[in-house]
C-alpha positions, 0 to 999 in steps of 0.5 A: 500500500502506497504511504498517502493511502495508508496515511490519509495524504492527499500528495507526498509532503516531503519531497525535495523538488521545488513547490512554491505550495510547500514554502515555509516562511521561517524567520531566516527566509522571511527576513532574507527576502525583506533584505534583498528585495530593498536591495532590489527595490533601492538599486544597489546593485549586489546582494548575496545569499549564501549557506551550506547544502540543503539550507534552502537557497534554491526554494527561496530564489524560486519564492523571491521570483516569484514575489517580484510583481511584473508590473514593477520589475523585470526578473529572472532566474538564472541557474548555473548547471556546471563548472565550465561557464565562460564569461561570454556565455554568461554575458550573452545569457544574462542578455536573453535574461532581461530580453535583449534582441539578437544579442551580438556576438562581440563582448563590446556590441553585447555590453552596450545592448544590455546597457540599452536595454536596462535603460529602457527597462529603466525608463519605463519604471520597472527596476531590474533584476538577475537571480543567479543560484549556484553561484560558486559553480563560477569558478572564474575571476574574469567572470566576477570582473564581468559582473563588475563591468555590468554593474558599472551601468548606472543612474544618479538613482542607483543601479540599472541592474541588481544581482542576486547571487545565491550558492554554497559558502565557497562562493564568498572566495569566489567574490573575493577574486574582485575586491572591488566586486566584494565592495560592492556586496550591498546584502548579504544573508545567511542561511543556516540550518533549523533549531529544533522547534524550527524543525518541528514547526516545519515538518507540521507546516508541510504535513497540513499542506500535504492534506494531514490534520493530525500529528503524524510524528511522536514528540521523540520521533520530532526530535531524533529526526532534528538530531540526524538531520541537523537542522538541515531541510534537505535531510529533514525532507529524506529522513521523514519521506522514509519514515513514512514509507517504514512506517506504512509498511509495519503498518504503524499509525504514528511515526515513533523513536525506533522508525526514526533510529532505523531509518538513521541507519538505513541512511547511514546517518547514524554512523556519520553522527556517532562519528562525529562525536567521537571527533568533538570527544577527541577534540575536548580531551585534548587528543 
């Protein structure tokens, strides 16, 4: 039997894809939307969101594009899929971001239709800007000069453009290539993992979405899965679609301690955390 029949789910509430219908508006995120949109709306050209695997950058660039009203900006989102980007293909593609025709194929003729085109995304009151996720995939200083160039072009106002870099810790180096790009860092949040009320509040928020009017985890159960996952999103999602999935198949209504501990195991979470406190044992011993 399939764990939404046997728990009465109208979809599965745990899944790691994307859905805008599944956002949980913590503090964190609500506030790193609030910086980044007055970086955006007061045009100050760069703002950065930065955390560690599974924080939720990629659901909140998603959450921030969507709450950017056409009718007051021109946005996009731009995600970085490998390593091998060069500073042309990317100049080209934020071109095709903000609808530039027939991007030309010189970096000269491709600078100044983008410049163009932001002044008339300028001039006919709508505030731009460019949602880049994954940005430590850019392993290039002649990128990061590039992004330099581009926000360059401005108005006594402000800014004609705003970048919105969303990626891993690692990209704070990468910025650091151009310190005069680092300076221009307007915003910059970090996403860190949940606390354990967080944890729980966020797994009950996405059980009601998902159709469940009762609690389907026991207060222990709540608990060991914060201790394994580590507050992470990412891991809260896998370690409560597995349970789900165990605990259907015992045939358990609710999801206790013991489901949560097996499936730590199955995962191989159990061992990476035992492991990593005989590390911080060690360390406090002076060994």
């Amino acid at each position: 039997m399939d764990y939404l029949e046997f728990y009465k789910l109208q979809e599965y509430p745990f899944s790691n894809a994307v859905d805008s219908r599944f956002y949980f508006n913590s503090e964190q995120h609500s506030e790193a939307i609030i910086r980044v949109k007055y970086a955006i709306d007061t045009r100050k050209g760069l703002a950065v969101v930065v955390g560690d695997i599974g924080t939720g950058k990629t659901t909140l660039a998603r959450r921030l594009l969507d709450e950017l009203d056409e009718e007051k900006y021109e946005a996009a989102l731009l995600v970085v899929l490998h390593s091998s980007v060069t500073s042309d293909w990317l100049m080209k593609k934020i071109a095709v971001q903000i609808d530039v025709e027939n991007p030309g194929d010189s970096k000269i003729e491709l600078l100044g239709q983008i410049y163009e085109r932001l002044l008339d995304i300028h001039e006919s009151g709508l505030k731009t800007a460019v949602l880049i996720d994954e940005v430590q995939m850019l392993q290039s200083r002649e990128i990061m000069e590039e992004f330099r160039g581009i926000l360059n072009m401005e108005t006594d106002g402000g800014k004609l453009i705003t970048f919105v870099f969303f990626g891993l810790p690692e990209m704070e180096s990468l910025i650091a290539l151009d310190a005069p790009l680092k300076q221009r860092v307007a915003v910059m949040c970090r996403m860190t993992a949940f606390e354990e009320q967080v944890t729980d509040e966020y797994i009950r928020h996405r059980l009601k979405i998902a159709g469940c009017d009762k609690d389907l985890f026991t207060p222990d159960a709540i608990k060991d899965i914060h201790f394994y996952s580590k507050g992470i999103p990412r891991l809260i999602n896998t370690i409560c679609d597995n349970s789900l999935l165990e605990g259907s198949l015992v045939k358990k209504q609710e999801i206790d301690k013991d489901i949560i501990e097996s499936i730590a195991v199955t995962l191989g979470l159990k061992e990476v955390k035992e492991a990593d406190e005989k590390k911080a044992a060690k360390r406090r011993s002076g060994m």
